[in-house]
Backbone as a printed PyTorch tensor [residue, N CA C, xyz], in Angstrom:
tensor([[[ -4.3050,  12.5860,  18.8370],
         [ -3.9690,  11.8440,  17.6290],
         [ -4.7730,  12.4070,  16.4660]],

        [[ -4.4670,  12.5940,  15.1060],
         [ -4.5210,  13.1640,  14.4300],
         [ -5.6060,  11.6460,  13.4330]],

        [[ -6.3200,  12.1970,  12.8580],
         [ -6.8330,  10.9290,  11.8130],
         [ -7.3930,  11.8360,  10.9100]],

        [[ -7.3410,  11.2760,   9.2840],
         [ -7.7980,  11.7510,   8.3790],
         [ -9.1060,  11.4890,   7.8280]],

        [[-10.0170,  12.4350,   7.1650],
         [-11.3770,  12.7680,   6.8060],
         [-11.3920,  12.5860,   5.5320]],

        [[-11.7870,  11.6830,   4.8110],
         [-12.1860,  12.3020,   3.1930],
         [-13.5870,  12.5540,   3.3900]],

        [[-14.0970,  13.6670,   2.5460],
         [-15.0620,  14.5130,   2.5340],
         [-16.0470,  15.2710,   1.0310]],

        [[-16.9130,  14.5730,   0.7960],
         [-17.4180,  14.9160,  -0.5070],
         [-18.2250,  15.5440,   0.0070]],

        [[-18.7940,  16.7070,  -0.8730],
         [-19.7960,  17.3170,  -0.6360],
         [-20.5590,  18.1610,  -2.1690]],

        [[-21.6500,  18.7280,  -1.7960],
         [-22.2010,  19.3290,  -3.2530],
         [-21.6440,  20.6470,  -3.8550]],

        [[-21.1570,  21.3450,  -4.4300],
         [-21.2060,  22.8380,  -4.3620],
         [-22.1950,  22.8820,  -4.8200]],

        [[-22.8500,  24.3790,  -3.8700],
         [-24.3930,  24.4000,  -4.4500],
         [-24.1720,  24.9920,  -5.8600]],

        [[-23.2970,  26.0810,  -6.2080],
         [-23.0760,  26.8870,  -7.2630],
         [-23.0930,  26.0040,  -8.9120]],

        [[-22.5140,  25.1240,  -8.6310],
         [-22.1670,  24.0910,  -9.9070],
         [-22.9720,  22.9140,  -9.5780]],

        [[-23.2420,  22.1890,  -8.9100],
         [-23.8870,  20.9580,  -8.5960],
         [-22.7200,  19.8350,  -8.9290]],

        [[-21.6370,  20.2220,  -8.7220],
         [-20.6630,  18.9720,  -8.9860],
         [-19.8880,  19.0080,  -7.5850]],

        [[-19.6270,  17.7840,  -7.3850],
         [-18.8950,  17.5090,  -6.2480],
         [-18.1330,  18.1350,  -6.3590]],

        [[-17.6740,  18.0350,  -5.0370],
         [-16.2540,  18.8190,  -4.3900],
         [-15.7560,  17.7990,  -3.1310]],

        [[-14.4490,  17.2580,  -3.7350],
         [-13.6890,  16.4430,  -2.5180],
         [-12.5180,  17.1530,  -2.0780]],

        [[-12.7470,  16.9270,  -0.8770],
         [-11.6030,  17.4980,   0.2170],
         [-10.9890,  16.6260,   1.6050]],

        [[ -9.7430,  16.5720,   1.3910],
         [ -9.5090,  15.3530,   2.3550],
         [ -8.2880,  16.5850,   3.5500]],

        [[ -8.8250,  16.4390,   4.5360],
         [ -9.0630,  17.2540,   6.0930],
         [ -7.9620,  15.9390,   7.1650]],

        [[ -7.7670,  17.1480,   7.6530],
         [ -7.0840,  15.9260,   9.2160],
         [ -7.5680,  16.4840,  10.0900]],

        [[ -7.4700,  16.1170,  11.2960],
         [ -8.9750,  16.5150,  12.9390],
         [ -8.5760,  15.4750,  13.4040]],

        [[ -8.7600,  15.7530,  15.2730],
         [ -8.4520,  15.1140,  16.2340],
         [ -9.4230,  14.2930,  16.0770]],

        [[ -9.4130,  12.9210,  17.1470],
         [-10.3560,  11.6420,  17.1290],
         [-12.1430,  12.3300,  17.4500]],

        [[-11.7720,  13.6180,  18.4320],
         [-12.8360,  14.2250,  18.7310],
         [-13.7310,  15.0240,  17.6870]],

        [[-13.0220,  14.6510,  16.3810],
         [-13.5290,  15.7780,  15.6170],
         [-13.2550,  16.6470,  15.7450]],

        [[-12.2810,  17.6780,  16.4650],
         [-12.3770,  18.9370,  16.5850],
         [-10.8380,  19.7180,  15.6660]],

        [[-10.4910,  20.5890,  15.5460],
         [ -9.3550,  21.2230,  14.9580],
         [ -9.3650,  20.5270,  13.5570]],

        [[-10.2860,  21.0000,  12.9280],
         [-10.6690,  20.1410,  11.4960],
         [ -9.7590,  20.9470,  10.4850]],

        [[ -8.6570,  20.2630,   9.6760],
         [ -7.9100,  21.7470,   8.5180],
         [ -7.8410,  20.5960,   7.6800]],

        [[ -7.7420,  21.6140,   5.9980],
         [ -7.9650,  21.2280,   5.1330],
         [ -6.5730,  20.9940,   5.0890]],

        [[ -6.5470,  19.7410,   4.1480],
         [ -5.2770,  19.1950,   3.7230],
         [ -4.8530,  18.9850,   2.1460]],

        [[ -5.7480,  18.9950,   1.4650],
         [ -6.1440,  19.4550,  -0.2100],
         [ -7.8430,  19.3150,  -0.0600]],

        [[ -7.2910,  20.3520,  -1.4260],
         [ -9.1380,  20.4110,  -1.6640],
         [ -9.4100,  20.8740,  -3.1060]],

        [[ -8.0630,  20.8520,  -3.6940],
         [ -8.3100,  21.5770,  -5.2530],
         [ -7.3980,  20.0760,  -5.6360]],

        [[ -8.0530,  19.9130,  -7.3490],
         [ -7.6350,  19.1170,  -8.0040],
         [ -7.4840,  17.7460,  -7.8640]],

        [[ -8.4050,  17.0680,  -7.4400],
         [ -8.8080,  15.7200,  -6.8410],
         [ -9.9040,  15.1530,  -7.7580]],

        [[ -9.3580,  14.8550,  -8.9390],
         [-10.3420,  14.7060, -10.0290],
         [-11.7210,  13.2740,  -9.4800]],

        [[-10.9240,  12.1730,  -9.3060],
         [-11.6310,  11.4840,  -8.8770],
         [-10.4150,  10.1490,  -7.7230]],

        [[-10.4940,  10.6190,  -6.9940],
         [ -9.6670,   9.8710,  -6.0010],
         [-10.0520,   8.3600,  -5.3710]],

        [[ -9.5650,   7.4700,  -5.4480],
         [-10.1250,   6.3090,  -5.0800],
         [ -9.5830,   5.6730,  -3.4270]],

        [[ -8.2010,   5.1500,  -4.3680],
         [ -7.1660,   4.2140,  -2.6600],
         [ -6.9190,   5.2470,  -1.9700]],

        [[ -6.3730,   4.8450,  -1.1490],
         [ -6.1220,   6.3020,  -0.0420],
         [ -5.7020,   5.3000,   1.2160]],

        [[ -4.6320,   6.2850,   1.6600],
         [ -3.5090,   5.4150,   2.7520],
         [ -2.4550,   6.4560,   3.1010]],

        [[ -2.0050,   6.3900,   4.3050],
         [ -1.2160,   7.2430,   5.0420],
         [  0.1620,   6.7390,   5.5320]],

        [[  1.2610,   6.8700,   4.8590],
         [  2.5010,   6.4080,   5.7250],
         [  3.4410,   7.4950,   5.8220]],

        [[  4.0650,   7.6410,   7.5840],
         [  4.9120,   8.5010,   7.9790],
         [  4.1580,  10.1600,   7.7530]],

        [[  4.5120,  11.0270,   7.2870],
         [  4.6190,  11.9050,   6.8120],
         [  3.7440,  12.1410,   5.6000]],

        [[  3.2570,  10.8550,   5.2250],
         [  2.2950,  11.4530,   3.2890],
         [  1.4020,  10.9060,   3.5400]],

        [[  0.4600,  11.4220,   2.9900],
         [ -0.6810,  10.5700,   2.3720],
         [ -0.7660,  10.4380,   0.9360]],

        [[ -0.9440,   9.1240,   0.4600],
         [ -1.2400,   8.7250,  -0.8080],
         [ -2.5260,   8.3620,  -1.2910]],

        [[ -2.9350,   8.5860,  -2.6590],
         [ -4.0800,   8.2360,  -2.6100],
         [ -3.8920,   8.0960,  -4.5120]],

        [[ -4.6520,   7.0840,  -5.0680],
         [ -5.0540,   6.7130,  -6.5280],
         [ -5.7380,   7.4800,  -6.8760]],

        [[ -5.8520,   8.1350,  -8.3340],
         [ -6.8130,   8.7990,  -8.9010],
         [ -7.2810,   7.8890, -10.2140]],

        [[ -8.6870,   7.8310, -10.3910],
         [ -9.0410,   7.1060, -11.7460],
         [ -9.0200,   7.7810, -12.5940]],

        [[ -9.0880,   9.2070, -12.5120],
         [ -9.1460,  10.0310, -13.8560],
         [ -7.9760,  10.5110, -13.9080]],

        [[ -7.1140,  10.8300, -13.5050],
         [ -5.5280,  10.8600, -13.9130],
         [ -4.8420,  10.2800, -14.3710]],

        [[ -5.5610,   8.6820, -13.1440],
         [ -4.8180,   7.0770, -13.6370],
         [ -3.3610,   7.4330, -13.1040]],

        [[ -3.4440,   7.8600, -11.8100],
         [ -2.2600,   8.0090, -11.4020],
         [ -2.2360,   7.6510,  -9.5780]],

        [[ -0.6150,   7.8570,  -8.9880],
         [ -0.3400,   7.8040,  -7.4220],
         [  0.0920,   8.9170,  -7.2780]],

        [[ -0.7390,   9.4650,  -6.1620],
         [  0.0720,  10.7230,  -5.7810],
         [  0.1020,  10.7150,  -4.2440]],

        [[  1.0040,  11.7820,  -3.9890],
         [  1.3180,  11.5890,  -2.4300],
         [  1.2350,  13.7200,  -1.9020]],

        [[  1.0120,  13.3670,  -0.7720],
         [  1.6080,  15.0970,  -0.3790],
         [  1.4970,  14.8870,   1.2410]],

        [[  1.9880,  15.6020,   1.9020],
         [  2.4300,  16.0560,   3.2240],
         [  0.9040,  16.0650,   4.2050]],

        [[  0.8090,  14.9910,   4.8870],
         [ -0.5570,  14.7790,   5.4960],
         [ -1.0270,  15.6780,   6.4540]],

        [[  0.0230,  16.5180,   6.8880],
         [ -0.8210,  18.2110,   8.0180],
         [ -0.5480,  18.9680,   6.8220]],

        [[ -0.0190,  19.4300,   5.9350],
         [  0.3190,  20.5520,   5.0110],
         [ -0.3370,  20.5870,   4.0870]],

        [[ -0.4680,  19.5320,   2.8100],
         [ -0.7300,  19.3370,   1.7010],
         [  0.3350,  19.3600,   1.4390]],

        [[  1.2760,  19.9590,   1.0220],
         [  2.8960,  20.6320,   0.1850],
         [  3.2150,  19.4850,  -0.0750]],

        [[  4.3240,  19.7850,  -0.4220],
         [  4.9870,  18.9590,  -1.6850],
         [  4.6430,  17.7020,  -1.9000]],

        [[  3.2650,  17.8340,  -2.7610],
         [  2.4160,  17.0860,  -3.3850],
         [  3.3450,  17.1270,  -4.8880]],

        [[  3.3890,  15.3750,  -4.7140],
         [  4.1490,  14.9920,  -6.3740],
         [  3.5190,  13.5140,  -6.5490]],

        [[  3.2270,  13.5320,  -8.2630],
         [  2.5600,  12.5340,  -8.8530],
         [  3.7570,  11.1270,  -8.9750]],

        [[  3.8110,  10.2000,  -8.0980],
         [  4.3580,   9.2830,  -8.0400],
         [  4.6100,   8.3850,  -9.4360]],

        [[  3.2690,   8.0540,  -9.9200],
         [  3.2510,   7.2040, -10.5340],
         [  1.9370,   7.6310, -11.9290]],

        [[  2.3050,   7.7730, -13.1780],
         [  1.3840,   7.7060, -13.9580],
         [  0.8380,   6.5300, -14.9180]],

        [[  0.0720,   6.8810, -15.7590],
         [ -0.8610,   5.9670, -16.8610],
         [ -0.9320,   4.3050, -16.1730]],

        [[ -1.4760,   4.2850, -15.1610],
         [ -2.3110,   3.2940, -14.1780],
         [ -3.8410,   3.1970, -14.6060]],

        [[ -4.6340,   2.3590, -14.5480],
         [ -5.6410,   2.0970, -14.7810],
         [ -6.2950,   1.1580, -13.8370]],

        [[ -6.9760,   2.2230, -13.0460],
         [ -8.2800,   2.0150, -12.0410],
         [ -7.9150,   0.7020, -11.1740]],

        [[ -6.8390,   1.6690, -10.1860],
         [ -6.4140,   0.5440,  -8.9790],
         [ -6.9260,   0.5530,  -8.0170]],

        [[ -7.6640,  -0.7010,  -7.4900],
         [ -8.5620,  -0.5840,  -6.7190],
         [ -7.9130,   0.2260,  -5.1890]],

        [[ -6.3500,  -0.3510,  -4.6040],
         [ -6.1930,   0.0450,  -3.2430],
         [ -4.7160,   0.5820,  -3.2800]],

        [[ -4.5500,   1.0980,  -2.3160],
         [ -3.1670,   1.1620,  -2.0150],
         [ -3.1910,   0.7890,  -0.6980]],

        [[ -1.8630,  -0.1940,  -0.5730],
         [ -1.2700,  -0.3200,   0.3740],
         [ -0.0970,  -0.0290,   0.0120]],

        [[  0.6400,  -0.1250,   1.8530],
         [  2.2320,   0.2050,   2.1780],
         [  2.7140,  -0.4860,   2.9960]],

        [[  3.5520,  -1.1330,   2.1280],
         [  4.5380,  -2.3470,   2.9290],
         [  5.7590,  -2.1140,   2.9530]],

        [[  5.8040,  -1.8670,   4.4300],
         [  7.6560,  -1.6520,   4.8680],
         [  7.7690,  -2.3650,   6.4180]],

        [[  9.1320,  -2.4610,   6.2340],
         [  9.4680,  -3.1970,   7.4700],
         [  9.1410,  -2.1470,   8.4580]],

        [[  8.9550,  -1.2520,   8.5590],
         [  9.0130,  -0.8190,  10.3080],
         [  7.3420,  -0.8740,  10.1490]],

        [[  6.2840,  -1.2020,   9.1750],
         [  4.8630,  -1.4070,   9.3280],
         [  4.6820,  -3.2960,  10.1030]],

        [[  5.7540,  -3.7190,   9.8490],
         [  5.9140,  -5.4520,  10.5060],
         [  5.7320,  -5.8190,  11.6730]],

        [[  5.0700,  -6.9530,  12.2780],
         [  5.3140,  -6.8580,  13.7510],
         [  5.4460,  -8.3600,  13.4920]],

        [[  6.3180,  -8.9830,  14.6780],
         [  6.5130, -10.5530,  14.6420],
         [  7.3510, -11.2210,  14.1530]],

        [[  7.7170, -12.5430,  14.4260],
         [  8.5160, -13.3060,  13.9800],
         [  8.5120, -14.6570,  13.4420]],

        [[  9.3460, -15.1910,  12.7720],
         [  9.1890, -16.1310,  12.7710],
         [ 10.5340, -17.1960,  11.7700]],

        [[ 10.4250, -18.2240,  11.5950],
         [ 12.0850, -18.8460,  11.0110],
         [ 12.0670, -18.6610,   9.2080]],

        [[ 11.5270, -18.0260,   9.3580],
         [ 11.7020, -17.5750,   7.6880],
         [ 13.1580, -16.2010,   7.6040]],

        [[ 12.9440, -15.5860,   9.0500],
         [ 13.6640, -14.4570,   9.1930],
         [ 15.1780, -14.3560,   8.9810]],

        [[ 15.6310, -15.5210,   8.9920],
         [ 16.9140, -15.2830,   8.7040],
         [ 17.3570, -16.2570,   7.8640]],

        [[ 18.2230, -15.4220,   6.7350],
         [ 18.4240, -16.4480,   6.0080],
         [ 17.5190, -17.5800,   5.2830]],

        [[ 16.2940, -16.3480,   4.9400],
         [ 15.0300, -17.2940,   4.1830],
         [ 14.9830, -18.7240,   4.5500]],

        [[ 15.1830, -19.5910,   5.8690],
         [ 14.7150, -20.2440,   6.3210],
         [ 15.6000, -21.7120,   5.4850]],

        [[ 16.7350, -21.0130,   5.3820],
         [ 17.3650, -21.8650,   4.1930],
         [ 17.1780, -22.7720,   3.0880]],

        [[ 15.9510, -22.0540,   2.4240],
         [ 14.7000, -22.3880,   1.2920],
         [ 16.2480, -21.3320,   0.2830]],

        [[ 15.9340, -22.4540,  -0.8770],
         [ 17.0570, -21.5740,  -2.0780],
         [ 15.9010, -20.2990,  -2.9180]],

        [[ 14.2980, -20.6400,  -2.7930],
         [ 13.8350, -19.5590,  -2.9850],
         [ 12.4960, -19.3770,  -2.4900]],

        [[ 11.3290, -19.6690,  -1.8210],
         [  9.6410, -19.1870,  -1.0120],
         [ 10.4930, -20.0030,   0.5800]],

        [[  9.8500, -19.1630,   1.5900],
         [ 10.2970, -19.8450,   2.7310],
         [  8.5090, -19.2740,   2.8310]],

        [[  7.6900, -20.4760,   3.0520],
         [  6.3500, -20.3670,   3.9420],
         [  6.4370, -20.1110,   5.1490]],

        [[  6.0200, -19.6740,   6.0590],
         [  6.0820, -19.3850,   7.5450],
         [  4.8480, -20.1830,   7.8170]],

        [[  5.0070, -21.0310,   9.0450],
         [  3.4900, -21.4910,   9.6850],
         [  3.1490, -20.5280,  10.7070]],

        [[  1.7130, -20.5940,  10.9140],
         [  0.8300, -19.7310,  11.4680],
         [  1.6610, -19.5700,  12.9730]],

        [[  1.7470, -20.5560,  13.8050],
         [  2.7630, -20.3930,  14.9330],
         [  3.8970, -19.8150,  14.8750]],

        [[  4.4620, -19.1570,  13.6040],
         [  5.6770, -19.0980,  13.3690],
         [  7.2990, -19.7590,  14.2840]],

        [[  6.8670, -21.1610,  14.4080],
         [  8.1870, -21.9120,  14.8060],
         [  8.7370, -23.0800,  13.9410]],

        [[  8.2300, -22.7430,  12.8180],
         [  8.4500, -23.5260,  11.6590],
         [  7.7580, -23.3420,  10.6970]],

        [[  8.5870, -23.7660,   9.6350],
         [  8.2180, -23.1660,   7.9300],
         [  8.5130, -24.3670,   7.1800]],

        [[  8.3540, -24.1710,   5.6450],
         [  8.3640, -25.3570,   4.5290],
         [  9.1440, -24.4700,   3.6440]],

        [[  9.5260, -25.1580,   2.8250],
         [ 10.4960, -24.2450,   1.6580],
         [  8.8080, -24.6000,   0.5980]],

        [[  9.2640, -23.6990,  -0.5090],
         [  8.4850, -24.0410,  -1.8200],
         [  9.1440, -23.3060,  -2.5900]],

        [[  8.6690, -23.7040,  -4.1790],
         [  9.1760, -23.2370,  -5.6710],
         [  8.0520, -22.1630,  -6.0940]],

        [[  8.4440, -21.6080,  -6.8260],
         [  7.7940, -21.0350,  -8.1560],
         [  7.4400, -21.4600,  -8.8210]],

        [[  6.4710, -20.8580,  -9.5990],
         [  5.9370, -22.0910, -11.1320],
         [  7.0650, -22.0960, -12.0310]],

        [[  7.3940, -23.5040, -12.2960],
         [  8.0090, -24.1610, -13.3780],
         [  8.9420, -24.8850, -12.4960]],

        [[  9.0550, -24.3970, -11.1190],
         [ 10.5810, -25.2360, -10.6930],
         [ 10.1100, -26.5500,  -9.7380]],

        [[ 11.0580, -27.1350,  -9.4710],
         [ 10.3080, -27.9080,  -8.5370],
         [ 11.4630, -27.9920,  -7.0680]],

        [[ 10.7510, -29.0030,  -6.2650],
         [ 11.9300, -28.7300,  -5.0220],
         [ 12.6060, -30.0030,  -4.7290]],

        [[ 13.8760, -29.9920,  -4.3820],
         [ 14.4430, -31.0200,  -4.3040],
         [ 14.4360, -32.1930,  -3.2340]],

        [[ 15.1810, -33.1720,  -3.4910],
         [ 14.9280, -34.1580,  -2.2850],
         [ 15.4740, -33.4550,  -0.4980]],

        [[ 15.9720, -32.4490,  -0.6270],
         [ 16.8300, -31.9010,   0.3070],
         [ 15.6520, -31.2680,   0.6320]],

        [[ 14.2980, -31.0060,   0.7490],
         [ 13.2960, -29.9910,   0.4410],
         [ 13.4080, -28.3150,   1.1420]],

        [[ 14.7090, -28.2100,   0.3000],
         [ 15.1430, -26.7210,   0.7400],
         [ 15.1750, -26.0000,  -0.6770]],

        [[ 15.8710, -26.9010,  -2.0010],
         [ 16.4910, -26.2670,  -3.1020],
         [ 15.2830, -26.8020,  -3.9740]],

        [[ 15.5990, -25.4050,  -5.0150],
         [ 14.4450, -25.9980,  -6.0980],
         [ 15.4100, -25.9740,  -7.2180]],

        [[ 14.7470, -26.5500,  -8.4870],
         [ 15.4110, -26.7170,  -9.6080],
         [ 14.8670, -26.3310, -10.7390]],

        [[ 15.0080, -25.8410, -11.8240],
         [ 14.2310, -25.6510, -13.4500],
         [ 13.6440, -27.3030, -13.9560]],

        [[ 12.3340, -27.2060, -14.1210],
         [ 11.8100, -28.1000, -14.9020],
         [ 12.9310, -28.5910, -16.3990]],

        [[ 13.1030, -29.3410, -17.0660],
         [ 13.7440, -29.0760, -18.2700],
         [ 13.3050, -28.4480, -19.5540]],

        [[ 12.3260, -28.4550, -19.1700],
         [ 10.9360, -28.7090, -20.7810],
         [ 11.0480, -26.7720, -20.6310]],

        [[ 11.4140, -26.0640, -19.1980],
         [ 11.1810, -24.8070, -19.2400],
         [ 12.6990, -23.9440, -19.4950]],

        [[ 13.5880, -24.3960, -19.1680],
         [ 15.2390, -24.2040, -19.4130],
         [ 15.5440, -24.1320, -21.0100]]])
């Protein structure tokens, strides 16, 4: 299994860091660089499928590239300001169930899930409220 390294270090030549983010077996061993140029100041950092992504504060950007390769490294997302994390939320990252799953739990809009997941509550959004049916919500008037 493959796991990724971020890796700062000094250059002695300049005295300015140098980050390089590496992939290597659990053993540490078969260590390869995966970028190592142009990583101004990298913060979040997260791996899904095929990429790794990671935030930069001095770009103020998301970028992604090919987690054994580096290659086709492309700037996702620009003029961001100093995000602390990235995460990645997709359904095949999901595990579990519960009665929210189908058919939002027939809530007209929040289906809560309880911790057991064998039952849920409907709820509103701010401004709406929920009806006597406590499935449907409605617009306040004062906000309509």
């Amino acid at each position: 299994m493959l796991i990724l390294v971020y890796y700062r270090t000094i250059d002695p030549g300049s005295l300015k860091f140098v980050l390089t983010f590496y992939n290597c077996y659990n053993s540490g061993t078969n260590r390869r660089v995966v970028v190592e140029s142009n990583l101004p100041r990298p913060y979040g950092l997260t791996q899904y499928q095929d990429y790794l992504y990671w935030t930069d504060w001095k770009t103020h950007s998301i970028e992604r590239c090919n987690k054994s390769s580096g290659l086709d490294r492309i700037q996702i997302q620009d003029e961001l300001d100093y995000v602390m994390d990235l995460l990645v939320f997709h359904a095949s990252r999901q595990s579990g169930d519960n009665t929210c799953k189908m058919d939002n739990g027939g809530c007209s809009h929040l289906c809560i899930a309880h911790p057991t997941g064998s039952s849920h509550h409907c709820s509103c959004p701010t401004h709406f409220q929920l009806e006597d049916d406590n499935r449907t919500c409605y617009g306040m008037w004062s906000f309509q």
